[in-house]
N, C-alpha and C positions, 0 to 999 in steps of 0.2 A: 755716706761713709765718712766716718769723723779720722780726721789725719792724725794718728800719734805720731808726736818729733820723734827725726830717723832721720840720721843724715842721707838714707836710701830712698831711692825712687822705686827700686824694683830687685827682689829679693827671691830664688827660689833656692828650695832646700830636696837635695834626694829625689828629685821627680823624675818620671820613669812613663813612658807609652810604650806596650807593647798592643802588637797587631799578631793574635794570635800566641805564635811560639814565634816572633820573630822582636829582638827587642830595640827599637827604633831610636829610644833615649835612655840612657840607664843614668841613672843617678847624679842627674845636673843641679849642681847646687854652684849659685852664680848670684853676682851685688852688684850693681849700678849704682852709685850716687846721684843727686840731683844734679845735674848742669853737663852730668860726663855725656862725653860721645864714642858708644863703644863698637867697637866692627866685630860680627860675629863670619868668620869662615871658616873655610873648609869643603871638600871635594864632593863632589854629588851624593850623597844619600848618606850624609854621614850623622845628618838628627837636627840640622841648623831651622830648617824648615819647620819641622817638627817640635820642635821648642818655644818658637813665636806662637805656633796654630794651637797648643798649649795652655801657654801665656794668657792667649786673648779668648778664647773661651770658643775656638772653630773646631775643638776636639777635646774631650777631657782625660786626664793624665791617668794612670794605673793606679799612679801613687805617687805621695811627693805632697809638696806644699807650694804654694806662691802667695808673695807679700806685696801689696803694693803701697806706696806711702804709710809703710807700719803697719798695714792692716792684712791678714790671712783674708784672699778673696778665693772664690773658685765661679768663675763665669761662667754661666749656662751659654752665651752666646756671644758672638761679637759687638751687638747692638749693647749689654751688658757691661763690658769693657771700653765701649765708647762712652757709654753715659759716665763711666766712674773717671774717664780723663784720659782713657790711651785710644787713640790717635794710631791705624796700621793703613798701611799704601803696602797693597799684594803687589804683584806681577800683572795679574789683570787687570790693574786698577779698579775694577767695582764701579766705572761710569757707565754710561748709557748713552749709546753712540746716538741716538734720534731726537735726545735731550738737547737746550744749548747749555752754555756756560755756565748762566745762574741756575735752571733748574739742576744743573750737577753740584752744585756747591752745595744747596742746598737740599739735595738728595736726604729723603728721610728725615727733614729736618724743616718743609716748608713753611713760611710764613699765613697765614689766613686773615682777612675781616671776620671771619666764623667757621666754624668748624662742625660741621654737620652728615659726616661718613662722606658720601659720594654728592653730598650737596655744598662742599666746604667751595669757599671763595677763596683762591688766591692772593696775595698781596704781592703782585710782580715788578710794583714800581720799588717799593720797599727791599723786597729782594735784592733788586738787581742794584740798589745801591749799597748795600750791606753787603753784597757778592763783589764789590768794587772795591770796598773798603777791606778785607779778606784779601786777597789778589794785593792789595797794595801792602801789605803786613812783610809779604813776602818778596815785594820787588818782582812779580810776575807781572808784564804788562801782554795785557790782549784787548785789540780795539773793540771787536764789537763781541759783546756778552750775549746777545742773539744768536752767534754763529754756534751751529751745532757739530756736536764734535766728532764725528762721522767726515768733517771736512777737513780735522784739522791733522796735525802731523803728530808722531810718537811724540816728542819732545814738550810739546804745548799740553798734551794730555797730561802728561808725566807732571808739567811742572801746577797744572789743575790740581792734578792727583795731593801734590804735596801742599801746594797751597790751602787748597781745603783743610788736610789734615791739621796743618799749622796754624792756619785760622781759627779752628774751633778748639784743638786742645793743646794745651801748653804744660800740661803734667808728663805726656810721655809719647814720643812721636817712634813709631815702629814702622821699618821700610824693608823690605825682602826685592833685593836684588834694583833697587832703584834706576839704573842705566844700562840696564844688561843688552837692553832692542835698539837704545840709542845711537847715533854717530856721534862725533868728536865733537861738534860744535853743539849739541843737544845737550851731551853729557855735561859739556864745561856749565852749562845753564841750569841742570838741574845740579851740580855741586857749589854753584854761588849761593845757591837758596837754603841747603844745608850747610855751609857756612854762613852762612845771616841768621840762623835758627841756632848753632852752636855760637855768634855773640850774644844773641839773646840769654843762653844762657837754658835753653828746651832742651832737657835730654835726647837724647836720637840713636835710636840703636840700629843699626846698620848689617844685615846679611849680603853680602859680596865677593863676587871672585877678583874683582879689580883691585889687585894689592896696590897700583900706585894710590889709587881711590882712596883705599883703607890709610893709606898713611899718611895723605894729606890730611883727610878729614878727621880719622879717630884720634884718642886720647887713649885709649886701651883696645887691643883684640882680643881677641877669644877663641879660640882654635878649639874646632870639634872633629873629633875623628870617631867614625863606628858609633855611633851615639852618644858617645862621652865628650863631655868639656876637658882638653889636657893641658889646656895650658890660657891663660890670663897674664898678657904684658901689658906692659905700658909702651907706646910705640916708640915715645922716643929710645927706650933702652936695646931696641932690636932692629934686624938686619931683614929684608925682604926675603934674603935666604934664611935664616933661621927660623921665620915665620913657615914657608915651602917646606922644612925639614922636619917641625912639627906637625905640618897637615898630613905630610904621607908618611908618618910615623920611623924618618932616619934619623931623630932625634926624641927620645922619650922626655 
């Protein structure tokens, strides 16, 4: 995909997913620039979800357009969206608990001496130092990259989760709900890392119900209600209440 200059990272126009007669997104037209970090909220089932799955190519839209680095893409799949540079950490993360460390980093992406279907050789020493050098990008320390992640806690996976993401793409990192299972001392872990990604300077779009979260971390929110985008601040210019008074629509 060749980059036409756009000061935007990520660009959709009028997009729309209906299921049925029911319409889940109605005409989100929404701009990221490169470097911003935006928080997308809003109360259960109001389209925030459904916007990213969208986006990244885990559902296709009714109608509608999306841009990315200047270019109209329509991704058949999320593997799709990953080769062309975005980078999504779901809820479930997409690791593999029986897996350890590196092969999860490396998930879909392994190293070989050769490549011969079900006859491919691994290269685990290579891996496992390339999965170290990743992991350190982000300031995520884990001693041993053998331990498989079945042992380890919500918080360590989480921040796997994002290191991977951060590791491999630095065009457009997408996170749904990043701390929502975590404690307090987890959360503070996985928000140092998203703050070392926002001086980097990696866009980061953020779906959250933690409004302190949002306001630490973002640069702009996005409030979705009913399917619709209604409103796009800048955080510094608003109120934690005023944000709440847009999501449950006591302020249009």
């Amino acid at each position: 995909m060749t980059e036409k200059p756009t000061p935007y990272v990520l660009e959709t126009n009028n997009l729309c997913k209906n299921y049925g007669g029911i319409e889940a997104l109605k005409d989100a037209s929404f701009s990221m620039k490169k470097g911003e970090t935006i928080a997308i909220v809003g109360d259960n089932g109001a389209g925030k979800s459904t916007f990213v799955r969208n986006i990244t190519g885990v559902e296709k839209s009714t109608s509608g357009t999306v841009k990315f680095l200047g270019n109209e893409v329509n991704f058949e799949n999320p593997f799709e969206a990953r080769r062309s540079g975005i980078e999504t950490v779901y809820q479930n993360l997409a690791l593999i608990d029986f897996l350890n460390v590196t092969e999860n980093m490396f998930l879909g992406r392994e190293l070989t001496f050769f490549n011969f279907g079900l006859f491919s050789w691994l290269n685990k020493k290579k891996m496992k130092k390339e999965a170290k050098k990743l992991l350190s990008k982000t300031n995520v320390h884990i001693n041993n990259l053998d331990q498989k992640l079945v042992n380890m806690s919500g918080g360590q996976r989480q921040c796997i989760a994002i290191a991977r993401a951060a590791g491999w793409g630095e065009k457009l990192i997408i996170m749904d709900e990043p701390t929502a299972a975590l404690g307090v001392k987890e959360t503070s872990a996985v928000e140092q890392i998203i703050q070392g990604l926002k001086e980097r300077q990696i866009p980061v779009l953020i779906i959250s119900h933690n409004l302190r979260q949002v306001f630490d971390l973002a640069d702009k929110i996005c409030v979705f209600r009913q399917g619709k985008i209604v409103s796009m601040m800048a955080t510094k210019d608003v109120t934690e209440e005023q944000v709440v008074s847009k999501i449950t629509g006591a302020i249009a």
